[in-house]
N, C-alpha and C positions, 0 to 999 in steps of 0.2 A: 673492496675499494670504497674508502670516504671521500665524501662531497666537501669538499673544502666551502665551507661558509659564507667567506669571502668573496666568493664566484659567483653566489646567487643572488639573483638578483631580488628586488622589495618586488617587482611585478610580479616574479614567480611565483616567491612566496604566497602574494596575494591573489595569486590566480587559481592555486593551490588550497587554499583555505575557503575562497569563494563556490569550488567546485564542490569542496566536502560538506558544506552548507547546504547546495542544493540538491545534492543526493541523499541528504539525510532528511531535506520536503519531502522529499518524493516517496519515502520510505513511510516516511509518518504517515503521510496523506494515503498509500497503497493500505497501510493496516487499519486505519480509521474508515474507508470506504469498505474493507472486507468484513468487520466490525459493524458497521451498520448496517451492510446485506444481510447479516447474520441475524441480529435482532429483528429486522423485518421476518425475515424467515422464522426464528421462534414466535414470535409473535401472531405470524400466519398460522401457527401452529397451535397455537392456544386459543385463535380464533377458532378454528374447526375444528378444536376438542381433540386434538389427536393427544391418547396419553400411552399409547403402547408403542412401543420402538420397530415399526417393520418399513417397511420397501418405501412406502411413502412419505413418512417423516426423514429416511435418511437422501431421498429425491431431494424434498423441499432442501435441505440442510445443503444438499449439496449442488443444487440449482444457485438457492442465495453465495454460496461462496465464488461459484462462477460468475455471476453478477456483477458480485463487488470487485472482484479481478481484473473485468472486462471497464466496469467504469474507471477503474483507477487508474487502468493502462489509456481509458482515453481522456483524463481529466492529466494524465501527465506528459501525454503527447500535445497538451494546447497549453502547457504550460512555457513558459519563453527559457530557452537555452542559457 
């Protein structure tokens, strides 16, 4: 079934393009904060000299990615609808 063109209306359209906009902040903004937990984390990592790959370094790695998860979810819930 086609949507006849003519029937939709410019609100829609615009409401529809405004929406795909700000789901694609929120996406950005979710990988960019996970991205920065991340570097914090190697970086913690380089501070304490860890250079062999065991239990701790993959904690740290996987601490920082819960972080950044946790912050984006609540840097995107104070964001305005």
């Amino acid at each position: 079934m086609a949507i006849d063109p003519s029937n939709v209306s410019q609100e829609l359209i615009q409401s529809i393009i405004e929406t795909d906009k700000l789901r694609r902040r929120r996406a950005r903004l979710h990988w960019d904060e996970i991205l920065i937990a991340l570097a914090i984390g190697l970086g913690l990592m380089a501070a304490l000299d860890f250079h062999n790959m065991g239990p701790g370094v993959i904690a740290i790695l996987l601490g920082a990615t819960g972080i950044g998860n946790l912050a984006a979810y609540y840097l995107t819930r104070k964001m305005p609808a």
